[in-house]
KEMI-799076 format. One line per 8 residues: number of its first residue (from 0); their letters; for each residue x, y, z of C-alpha. Coordinates in nm, 2 decimals, m for minus. Each point is the difference from the previous one (the first is absolute). Layout:
% residues N
NUM> a> X Y Z | ...
% end
This chain:
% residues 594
0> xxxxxxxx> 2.34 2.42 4.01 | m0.37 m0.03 m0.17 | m0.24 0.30 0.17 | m0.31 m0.15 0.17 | m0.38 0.10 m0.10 | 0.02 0.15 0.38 | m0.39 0.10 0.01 | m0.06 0.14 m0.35
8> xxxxxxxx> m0.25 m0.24 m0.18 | m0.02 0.02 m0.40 | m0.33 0.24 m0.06 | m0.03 m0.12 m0.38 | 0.15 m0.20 m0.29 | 0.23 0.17 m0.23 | m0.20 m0.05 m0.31 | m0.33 0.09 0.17
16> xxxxxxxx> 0.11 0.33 0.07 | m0.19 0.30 m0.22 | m0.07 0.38 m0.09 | m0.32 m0.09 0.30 | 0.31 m0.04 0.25 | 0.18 0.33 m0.14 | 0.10 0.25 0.36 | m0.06 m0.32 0.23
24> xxxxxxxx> 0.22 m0.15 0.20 | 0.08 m0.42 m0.11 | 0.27 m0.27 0.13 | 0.09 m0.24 m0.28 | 0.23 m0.28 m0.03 | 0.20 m0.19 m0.27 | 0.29 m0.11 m0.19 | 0.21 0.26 m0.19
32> xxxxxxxx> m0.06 m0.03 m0.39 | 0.26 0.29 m0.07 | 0.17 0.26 0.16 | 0.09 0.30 m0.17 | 0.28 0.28 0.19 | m0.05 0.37 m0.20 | 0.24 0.11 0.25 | m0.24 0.20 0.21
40> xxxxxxxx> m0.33 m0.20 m0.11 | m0.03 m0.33 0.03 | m0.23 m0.21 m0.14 | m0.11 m0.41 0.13 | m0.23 m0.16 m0.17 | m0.22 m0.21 0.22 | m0.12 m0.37 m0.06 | m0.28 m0.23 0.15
48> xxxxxxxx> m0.22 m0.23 m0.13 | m0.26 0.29 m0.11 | 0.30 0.24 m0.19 | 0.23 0.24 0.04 | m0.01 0.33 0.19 | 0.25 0.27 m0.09 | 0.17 0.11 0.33 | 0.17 0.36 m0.04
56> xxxxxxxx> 0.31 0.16 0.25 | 0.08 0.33 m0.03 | 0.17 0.33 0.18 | m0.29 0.03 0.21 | 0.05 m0.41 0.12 | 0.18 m0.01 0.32 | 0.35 m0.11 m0.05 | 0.04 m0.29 0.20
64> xxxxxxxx> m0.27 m0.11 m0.19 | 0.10 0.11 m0.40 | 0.34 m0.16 0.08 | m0.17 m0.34 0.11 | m0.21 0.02 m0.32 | 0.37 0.05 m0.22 | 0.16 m0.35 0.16 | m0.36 m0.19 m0.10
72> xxxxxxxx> 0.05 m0.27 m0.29 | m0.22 m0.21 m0.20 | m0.22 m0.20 0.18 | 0.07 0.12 0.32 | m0.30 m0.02 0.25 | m0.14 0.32 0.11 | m0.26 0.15 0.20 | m0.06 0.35 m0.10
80> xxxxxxxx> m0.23 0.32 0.19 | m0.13 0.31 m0.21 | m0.20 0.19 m0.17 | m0.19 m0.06 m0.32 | m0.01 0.28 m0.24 | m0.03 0.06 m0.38 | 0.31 m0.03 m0.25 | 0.10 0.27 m0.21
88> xxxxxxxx> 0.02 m0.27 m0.30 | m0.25 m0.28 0.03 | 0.17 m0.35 m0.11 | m0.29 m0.19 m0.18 | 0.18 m0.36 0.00 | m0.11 m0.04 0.33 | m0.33 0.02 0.15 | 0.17 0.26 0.31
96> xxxxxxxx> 0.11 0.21 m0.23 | m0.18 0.32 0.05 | 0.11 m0.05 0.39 | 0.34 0.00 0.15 | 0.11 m0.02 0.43 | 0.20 0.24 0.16 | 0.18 m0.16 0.25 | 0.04 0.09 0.33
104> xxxxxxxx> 0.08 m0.30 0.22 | 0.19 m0.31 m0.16 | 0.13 m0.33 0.12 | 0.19 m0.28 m0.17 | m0.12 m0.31 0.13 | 0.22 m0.22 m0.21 | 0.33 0.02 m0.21 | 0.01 m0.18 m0.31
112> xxxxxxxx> 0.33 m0.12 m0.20 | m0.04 0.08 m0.34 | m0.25 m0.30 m0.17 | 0.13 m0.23 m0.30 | m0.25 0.20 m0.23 | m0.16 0.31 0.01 | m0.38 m0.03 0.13 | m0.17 0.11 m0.28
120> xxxxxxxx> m0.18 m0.17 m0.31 | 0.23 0.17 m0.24 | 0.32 m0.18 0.09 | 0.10 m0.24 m0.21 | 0.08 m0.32 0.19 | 0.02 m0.35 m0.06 | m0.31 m0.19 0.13 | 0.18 m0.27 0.21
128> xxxxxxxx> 0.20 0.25 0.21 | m0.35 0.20 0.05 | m0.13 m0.34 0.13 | 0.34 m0.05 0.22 | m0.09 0.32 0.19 | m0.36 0.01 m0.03 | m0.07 0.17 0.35 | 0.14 0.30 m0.21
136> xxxxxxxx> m0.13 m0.09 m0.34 | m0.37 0.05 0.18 | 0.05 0.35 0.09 | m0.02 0.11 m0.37 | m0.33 0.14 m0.08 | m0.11 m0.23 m0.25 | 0.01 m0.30 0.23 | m0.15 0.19 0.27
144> xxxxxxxx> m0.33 0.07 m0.22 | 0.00 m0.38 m0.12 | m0.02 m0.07 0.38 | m0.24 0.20 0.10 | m0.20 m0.10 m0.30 | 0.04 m0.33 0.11 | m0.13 0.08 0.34 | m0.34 0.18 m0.19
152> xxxxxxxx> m0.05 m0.29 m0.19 | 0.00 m0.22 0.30 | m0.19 0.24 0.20 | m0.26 0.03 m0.26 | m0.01 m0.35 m0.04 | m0.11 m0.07 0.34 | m0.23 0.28 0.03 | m0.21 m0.17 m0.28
160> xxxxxxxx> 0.01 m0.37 0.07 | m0.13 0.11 0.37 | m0.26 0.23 m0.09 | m0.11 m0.32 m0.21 | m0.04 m0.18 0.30 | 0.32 m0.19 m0.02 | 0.22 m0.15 0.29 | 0.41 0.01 0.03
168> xxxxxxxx> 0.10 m0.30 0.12 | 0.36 m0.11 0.00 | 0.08 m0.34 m0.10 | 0.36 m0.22 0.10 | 0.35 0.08 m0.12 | 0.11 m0.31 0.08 | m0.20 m0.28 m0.18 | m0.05 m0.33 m0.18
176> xxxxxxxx> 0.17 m0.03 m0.37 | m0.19 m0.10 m0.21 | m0.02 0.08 m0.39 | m0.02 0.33 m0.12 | 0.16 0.03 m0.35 | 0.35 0.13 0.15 | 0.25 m0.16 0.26 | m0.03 0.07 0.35
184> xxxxxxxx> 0.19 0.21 0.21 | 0.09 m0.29 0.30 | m0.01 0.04 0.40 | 0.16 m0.21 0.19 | m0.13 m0.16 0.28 | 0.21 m0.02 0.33 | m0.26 m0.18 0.19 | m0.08 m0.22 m0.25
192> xxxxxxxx> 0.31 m0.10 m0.16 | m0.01 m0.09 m0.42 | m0.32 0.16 m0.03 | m0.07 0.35 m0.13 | m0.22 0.27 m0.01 | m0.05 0.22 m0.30 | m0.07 0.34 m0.08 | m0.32 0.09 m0.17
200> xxxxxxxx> m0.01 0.05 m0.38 | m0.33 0.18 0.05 | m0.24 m0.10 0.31 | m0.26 m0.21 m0.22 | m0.09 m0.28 0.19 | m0.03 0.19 0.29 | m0.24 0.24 m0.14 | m0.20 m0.25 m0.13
208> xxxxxxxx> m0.02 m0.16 0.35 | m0.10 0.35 0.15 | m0.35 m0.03 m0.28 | m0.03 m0.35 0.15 | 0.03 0.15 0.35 | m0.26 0.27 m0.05 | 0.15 0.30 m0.06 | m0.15 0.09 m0.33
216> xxxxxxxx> 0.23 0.32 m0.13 | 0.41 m0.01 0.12 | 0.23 0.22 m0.10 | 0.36 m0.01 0.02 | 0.35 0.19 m0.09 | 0.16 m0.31 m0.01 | 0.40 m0.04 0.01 | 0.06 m0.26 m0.24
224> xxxxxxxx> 0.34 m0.20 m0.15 | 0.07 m0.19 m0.27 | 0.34 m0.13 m0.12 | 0.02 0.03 m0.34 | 0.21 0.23 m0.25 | m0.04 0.37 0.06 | m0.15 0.22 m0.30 | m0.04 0.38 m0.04
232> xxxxxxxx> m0.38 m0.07 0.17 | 0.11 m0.29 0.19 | 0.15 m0.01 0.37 | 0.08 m0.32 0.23 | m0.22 0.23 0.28 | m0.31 0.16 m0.12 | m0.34 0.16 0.13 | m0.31 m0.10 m0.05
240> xxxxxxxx> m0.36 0.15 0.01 | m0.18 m0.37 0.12 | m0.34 m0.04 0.01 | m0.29 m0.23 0.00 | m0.38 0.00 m0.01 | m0.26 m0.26 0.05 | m0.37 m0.06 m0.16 | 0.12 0.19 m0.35
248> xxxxxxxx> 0.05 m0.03 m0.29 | 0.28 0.08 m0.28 | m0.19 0.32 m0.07 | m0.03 0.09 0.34 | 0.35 0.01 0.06 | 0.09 0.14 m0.32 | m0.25 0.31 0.06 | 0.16 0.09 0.37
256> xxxxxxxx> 0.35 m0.05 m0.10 | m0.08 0.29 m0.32 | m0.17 0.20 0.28 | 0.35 m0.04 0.23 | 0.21 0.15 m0.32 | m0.21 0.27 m0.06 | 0.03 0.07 0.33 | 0.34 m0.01 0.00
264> xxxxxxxx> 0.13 0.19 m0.30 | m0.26 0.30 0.08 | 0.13 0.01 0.32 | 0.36 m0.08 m0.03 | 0.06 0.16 m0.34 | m0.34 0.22 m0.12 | m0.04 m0.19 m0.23 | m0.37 m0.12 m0.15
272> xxxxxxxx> m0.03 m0.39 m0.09 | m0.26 m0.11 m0.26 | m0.19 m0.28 0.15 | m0.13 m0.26 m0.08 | 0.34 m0.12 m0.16 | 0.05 m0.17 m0.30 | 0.01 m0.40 0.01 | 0.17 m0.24 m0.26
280> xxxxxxxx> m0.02 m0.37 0.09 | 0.39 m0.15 m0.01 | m0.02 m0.15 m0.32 | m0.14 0.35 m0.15 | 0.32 0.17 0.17 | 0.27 m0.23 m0.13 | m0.19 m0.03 m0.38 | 0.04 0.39 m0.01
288> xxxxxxxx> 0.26 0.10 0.19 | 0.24 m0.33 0.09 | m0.02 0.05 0.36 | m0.24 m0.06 0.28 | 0.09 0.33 0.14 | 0.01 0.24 m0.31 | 0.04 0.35 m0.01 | m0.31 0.15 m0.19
296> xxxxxxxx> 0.19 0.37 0.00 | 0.10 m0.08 m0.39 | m0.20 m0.20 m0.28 | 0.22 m0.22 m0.17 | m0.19 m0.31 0.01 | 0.11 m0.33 m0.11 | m0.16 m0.15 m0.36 | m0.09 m0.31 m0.10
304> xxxxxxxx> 0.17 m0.08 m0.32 | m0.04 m0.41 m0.04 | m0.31 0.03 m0.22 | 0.13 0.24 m0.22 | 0.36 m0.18 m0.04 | m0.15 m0.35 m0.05 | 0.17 m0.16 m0.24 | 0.23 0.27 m0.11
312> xxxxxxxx> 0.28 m0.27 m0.06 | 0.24 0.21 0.28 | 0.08 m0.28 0.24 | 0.08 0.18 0.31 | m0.40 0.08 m0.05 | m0.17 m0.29 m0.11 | 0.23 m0.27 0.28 | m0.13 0.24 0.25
320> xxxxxxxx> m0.35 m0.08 m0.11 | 0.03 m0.29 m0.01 | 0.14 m0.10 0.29 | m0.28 0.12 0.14 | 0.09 0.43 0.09 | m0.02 0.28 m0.23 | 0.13 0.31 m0.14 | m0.07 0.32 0.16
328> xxxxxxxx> 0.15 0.36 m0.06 | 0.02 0.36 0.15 | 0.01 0.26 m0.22 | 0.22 0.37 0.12 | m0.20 0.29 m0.17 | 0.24 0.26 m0.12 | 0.31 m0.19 0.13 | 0.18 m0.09 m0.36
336> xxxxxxxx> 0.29 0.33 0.08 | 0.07 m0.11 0.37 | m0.03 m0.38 m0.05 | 0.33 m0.06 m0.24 | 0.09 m0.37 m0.13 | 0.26 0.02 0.28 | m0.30 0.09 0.25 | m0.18 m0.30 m0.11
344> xxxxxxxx> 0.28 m0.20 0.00 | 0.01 0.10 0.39 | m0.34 m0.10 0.03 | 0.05 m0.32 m0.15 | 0.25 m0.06 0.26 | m0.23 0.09 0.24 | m0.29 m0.26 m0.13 | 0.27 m0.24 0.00
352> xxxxxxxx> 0.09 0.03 0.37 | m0.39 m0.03 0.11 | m0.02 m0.30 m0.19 | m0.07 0.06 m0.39 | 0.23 m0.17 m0.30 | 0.02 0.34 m0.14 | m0.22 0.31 m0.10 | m0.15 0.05 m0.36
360> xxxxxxxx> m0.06 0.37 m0.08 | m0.18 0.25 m0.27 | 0.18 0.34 0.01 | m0.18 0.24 m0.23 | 0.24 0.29 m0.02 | 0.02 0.09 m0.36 | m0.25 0.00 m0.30 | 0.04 m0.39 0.05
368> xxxxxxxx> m0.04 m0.22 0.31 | 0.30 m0.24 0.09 | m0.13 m0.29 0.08 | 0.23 m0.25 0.21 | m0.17 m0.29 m0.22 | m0.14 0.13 m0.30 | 0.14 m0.30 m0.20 | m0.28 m0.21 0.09
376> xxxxxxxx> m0.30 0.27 m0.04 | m0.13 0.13 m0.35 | m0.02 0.38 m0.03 | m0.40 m0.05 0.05 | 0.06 m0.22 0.31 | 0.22 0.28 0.17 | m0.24 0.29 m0.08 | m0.31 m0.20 0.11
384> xxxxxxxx> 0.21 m0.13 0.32 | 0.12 0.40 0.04 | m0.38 0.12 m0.01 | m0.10 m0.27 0.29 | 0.29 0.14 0.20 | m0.08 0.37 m0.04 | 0.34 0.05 m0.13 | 0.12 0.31 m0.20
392> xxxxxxxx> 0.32 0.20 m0.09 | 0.18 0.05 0.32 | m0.12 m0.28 0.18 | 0.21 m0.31 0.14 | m0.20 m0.36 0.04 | 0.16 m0.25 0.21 | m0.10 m0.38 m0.05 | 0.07 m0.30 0.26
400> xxxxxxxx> m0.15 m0.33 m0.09 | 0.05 m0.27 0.23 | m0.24 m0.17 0.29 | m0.22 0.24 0.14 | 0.15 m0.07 0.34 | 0.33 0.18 m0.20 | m0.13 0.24 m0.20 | m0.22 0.19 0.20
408> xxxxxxxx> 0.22 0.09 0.29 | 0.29 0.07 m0.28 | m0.20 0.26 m0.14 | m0.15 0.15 0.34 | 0.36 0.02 0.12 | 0.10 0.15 m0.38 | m0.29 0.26 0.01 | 0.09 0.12 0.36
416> xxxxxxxx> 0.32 0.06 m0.11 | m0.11 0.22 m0.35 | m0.25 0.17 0.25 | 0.30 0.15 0.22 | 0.21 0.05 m0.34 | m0.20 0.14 m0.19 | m0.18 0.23 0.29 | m0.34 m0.11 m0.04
424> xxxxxxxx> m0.07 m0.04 0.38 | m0.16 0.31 0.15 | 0.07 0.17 0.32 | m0.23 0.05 0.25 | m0.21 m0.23 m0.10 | m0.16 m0.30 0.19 | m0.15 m0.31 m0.19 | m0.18 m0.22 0.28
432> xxxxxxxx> m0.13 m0.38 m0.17 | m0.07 m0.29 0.15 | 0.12 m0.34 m0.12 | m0.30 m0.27 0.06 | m0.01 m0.39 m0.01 | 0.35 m0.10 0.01 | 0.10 m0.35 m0.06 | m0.05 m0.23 0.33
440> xxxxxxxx> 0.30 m0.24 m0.15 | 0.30 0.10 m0.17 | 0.25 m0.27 m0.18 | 0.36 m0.03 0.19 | 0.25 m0.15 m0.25 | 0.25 m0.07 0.24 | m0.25 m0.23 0.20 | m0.18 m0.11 m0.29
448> xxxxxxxx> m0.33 0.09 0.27 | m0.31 0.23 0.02 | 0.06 0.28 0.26 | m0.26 0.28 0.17 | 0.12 0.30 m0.16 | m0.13 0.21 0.27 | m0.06 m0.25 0.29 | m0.17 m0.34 0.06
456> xxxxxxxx> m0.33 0.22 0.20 | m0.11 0.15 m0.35 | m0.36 m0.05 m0.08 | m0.02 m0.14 m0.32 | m0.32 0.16 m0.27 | m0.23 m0.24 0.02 | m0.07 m0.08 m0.36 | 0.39 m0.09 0.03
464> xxxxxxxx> m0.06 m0.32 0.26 | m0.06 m0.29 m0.25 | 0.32 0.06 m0.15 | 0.20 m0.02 0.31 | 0.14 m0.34 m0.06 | m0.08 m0.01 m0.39 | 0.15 0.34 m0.10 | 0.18 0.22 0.31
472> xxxxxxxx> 0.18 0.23 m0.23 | m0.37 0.15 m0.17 | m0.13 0.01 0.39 | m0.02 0.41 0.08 | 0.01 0.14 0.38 | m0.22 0.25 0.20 | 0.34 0.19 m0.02 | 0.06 0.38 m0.07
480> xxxxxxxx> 0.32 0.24 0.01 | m0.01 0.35 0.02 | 0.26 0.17 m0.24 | 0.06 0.38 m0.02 | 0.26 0.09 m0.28 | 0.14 m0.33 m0.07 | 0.07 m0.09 0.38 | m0.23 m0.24 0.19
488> xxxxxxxx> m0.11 0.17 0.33 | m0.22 m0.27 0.11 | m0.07 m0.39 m0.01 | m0.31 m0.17 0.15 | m0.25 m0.26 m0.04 | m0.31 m0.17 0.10 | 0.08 m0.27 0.22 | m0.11 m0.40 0.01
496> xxxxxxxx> m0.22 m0.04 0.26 | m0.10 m0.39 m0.06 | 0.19 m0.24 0.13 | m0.06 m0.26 m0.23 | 0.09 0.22 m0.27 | 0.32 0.14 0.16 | 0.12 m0.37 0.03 | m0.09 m0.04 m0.38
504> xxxxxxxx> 0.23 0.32 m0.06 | 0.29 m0.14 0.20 | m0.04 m0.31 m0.15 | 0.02 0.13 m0.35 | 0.32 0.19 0.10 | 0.14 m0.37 0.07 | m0.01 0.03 0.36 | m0.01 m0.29 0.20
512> xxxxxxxx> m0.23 m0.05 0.30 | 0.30 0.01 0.23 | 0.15 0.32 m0.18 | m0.35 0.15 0.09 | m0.02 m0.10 0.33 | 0.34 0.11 0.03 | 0.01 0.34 m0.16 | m0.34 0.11 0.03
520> xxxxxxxx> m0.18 m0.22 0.29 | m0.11 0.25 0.22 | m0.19 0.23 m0.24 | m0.15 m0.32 m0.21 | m0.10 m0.10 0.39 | m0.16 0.38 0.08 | m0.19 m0.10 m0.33 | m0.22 m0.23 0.21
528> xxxxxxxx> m0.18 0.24 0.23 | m0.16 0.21 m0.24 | 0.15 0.24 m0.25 | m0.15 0.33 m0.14 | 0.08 0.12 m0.34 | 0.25 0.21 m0.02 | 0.31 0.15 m0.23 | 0.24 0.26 0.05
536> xxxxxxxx> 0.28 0.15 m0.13 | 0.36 0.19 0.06 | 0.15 0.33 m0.10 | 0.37 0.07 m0.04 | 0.04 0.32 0.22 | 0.32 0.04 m0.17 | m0.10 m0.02 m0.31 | m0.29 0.18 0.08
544> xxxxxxxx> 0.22 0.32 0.15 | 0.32 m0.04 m0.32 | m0.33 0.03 m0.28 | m0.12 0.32 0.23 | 0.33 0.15 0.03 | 0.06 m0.04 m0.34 | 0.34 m0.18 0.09 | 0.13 m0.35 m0.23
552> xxxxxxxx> 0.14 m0.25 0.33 | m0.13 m0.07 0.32 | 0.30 0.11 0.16 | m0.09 0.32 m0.07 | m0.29 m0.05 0.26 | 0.14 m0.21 0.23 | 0.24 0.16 0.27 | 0.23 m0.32 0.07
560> xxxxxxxx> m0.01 m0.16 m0.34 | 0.20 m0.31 m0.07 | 0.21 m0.03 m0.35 | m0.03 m0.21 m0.29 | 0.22 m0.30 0.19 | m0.29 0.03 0.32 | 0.27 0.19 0.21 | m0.01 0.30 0.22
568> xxxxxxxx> 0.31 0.25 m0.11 | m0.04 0.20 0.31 | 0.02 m0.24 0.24 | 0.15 m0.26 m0.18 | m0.28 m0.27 0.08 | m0.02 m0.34 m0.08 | 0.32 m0.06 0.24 | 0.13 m0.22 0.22
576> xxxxxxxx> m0.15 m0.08 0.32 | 0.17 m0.13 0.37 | 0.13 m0.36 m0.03 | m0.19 m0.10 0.31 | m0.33 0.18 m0.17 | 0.10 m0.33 m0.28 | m0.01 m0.25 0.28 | m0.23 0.10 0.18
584> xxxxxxxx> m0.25 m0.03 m0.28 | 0.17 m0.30 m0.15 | 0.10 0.08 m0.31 | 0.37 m0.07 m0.16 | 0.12 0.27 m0.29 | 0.19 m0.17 m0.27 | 0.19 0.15 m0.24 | m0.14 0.03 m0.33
592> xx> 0.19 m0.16 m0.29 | 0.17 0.20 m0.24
% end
């Protein structure tokens, strides 16, 4: 039978314990990390959420007590009384290692059976039984400090919006679907039977009513859900940091939100940010790097080729010209030993699953380049193309051609990938941009229809307004992303405050008057009674805390993370629910055909 705590009250955590608390007299309590018998000395090492306290039994121990020390097992929970005093042989793995307890009252308040893994980061273990028991999984110290990094970043992050005069308000769980770029996670309604509510994607609308409402600066750590397929920075559940300001402008929120990050990686991490940070408009990100979220940690850039190739006679170039994209190449410095023909040829496969017909190539790795299609090119054309490129001996050029929409997102994927093969991406380092003026409309193929590619409240520029009906694919938007490393923290934009002109934007989307009304009635209504400028924008916390703790997937950051298939492994969630729970809400489960 477990022991009770009986009056003693823990005096101090395990890991806080130092040489200051050497001859005193401390309670501390934990799980057991390791217990080691010498015979007559015994050794448990201690575990909290701060460390690990060595705990020492010896011949001067009374025996009742030594003997309950030698039945203790891993992750047993103690509570133990002693004295602090100096070890013979510091341990410097751990921050208590100049210290060590003596103990001289001890009490097991719970048993444990031995765990499916060992509690340790060490222990090799596949991820998906980790995830099955991850009560246990988050005892191991690595987890622990993404956790309570977590909890620094969030308690930073409100410390700063408030000092800046901003308001938490929270906004409804259960709301109105409307279009957000993902499907909906649906509520049924058992009052009101075939109708739904949904759960929010992010709390946009909402927010925007709040500026209408008065409240000029809201802050949120929004719960948000989207149902869509899971990715290493991607869960169906995420945080995040909300916020909206009225009577600003772009600048004005672009300025505060580099003040929050300095803020928070001086605090957080001691680490100082260089601000302002560096701005690239979205068409300046994807011509150099192929991506509207680049990371700027390696150079690399992509080249323009079509001038130089015109003409060349090489038809994989010139029917790519013509057809109205171009030919564009990266070149890897140094990289003719590591990138091999069979390398390339992995590449190519690569290029080929983004979207590319293939991948044309220079490899300069002996006295003379070899060139993929040197057929078509004179001696004096290869040299003179090999001079614009920068190429020399030991360098490897790789050459898309095809629309732009194609090529450049072929060759930002391709140059990611050299960057991590080749180790050209630094550690410790932290490349803030923004992205700027992001396309309001963005072509769907599968509806053959101009869509928002952020959402149908973006401010257009306004030299971009003539061409709203004449030309929606050249109009830009008061948009801006915040990317750090390659991973976009942040999203936001200015917001439509006109009413006229936010019917001409749904309009242009192809929305009818009834979709509107619909959809979107209420806030087109709140429109009417006087609107003040205003934008905002939305941090991922997750992705905020995985770039911080230096970790690759959000689960790493997350204590309850759901799997790529959107499931639960530890409590094995989607499942079925009550029959009556079905009928009472009106809804009939068929089986889905195989």
């Amino acid at each position: 039978m477990a022991e009770t705590m009986n009056g003693l009250r823990r005096t101090s955590y395990c890991g806080k314990l130092s040489k200051a608390n050497v001859g005193k007299e401390e309670v501390v309590c934990g799980w057991v990390q390791k217990q080691r018998d010498k015979g007559h000395l015994i050794f448990v090492d201690l575990r909290d959420r701060t460390g690990v306290v060595q705990l020492v039994f010896d011949d001067n121990t009374d025996r009742e007590i030594f003997e309950k020390a030698a039945s203790v097992r891993a992750e047993y929970v103690l509570m133990a009384k002693g004295i602090v005093r100096e070890r013979e042989a510091a341990n410097t793995e751990i921050s208590t290692g100049e210290i060590e307890m003596f103990v001289t009252e001890l009490r097991v308040l719970s048993k444990a059976q031995t765990p499916p893994f060992e509690i340790t980061d060490k222990s090799k273990v596949k991820e998906e039984l980790r995830l099955k028991y991850r009560y246990l999984d988050l005892r191991r110290k690595t987890l622990q400090d993404n956790m309570i990094m977590r909890h620094n970043i969030a308690k930073v992050t409100r410390e700063y919006f408030y000092e800046n005069d901003f308001l938490e308000i929270e906004t409804p769980m259960l709301m109105k679907s409307t279009p957000e770029g993902a499907r909906d996670y649906l509520v049924p309604s058992r009052v009101h039977h075939g109708k739904f509510y949904a759960l929010p994607q992010s709390p946009q609308i909402y927010k925007q009513l709040l500026m209408l409402s008065g409240y000029d600066r809201y802050i949120q750590l929004a719960r948000c859900f989207r149902d869509e397929d899971l990715r290493a920075d991607r869960q169906p559940e995420f945080t995040q940091v909300d916020l909206e300001m009225s009577f600003v402008d772009q600048e004005d929120i672009m300025e505060l939100l580099e003040g929050y990050m300095k803020r928070l990686f001086k605090e957080v991490l001691n680490v100082d940010l260089s601000i302002p940070m560096q701005k690239l408009t979205y068409n300046q990100a994807m011509e150099r790097y192929g991506s509207d979220k680049p990371d700027t940690r390696f150079g690399m850039e992509i080249i323009d080729l079509s001038e130089q190739v015109k003409g060349c006679g090489f038809g994989v170039f010139t029917d790519a010209m013509e057809q109205g994209g171009s030919v564009r190449a990266i070149v890897a410095k140094n990289a003719a030993s590591t990138l091999t023909r069979k390398a390339i040829d992995k590449l190519t496969e690569q290029a080929k699953g983004i979207g590319a017909k293939g991948l044309a190539y220079i490899r300069w790795a002996d006295e003379k380049p070899n060139c993929s299609f040197a057929k078509f090119f004179t001696e004096e054309e290869l040299t003179s193309l090999l001079n614009f490129l920068g190429c020399e001996q030991g360098d490897v050029v790789l050459i898309v051609a095809d629309k732009n929409k194609v090529v450049l997102p072929t060759l930002g994927q391709l140059r990611l990938t050299l960057g991590k093969q080749l180790d050209l991406i630094p550690e410790g380092m932290y490349n803030f941009l923004w992205i700027t003026e992001f396309p309001f409309f963005e072509w769907d193929e599968d509806s053959q229809t101009w869509l928002a590619m952020h959402h149908p409240f973006t401010m257009p520029l306004e030299e971009c307004l003539p061409y709203i009906d004449s030309d929606p694919g050249s109009v830009r938007a008061k948009a801006y992303d915040m990317v750090l490393n390659g991973v976009e923290l942040l999203s936001g934009s200015i917001r439509i405050t006109d009413y006229e002109l936010q019917q001409k934007m749904f309009e242009s989307l192809g929305l009818t008057k009834e979709e509107i009304e619909a959809k979107f009635g209420f806030l087109v209504d709140a429109y009417k009674y006087g609107a003040p400028p205003h934008g905002g924008a939305a941090f991922g916390l997750d992705r905020i805390a995985m770039t911080m703790c230096g970790v690759d997937n959000l689960r790493d950051v997350v204590a309850f993370p759901k799997v790529q298939n959107a499931s639960e492994l530890m409590s094995e969630c989607p499942s079925e629910v009550n029959p009556q729970s079905l009928i009472d809400l009106a809804i009939a489960v068929t089986e889905e055909e195989k």
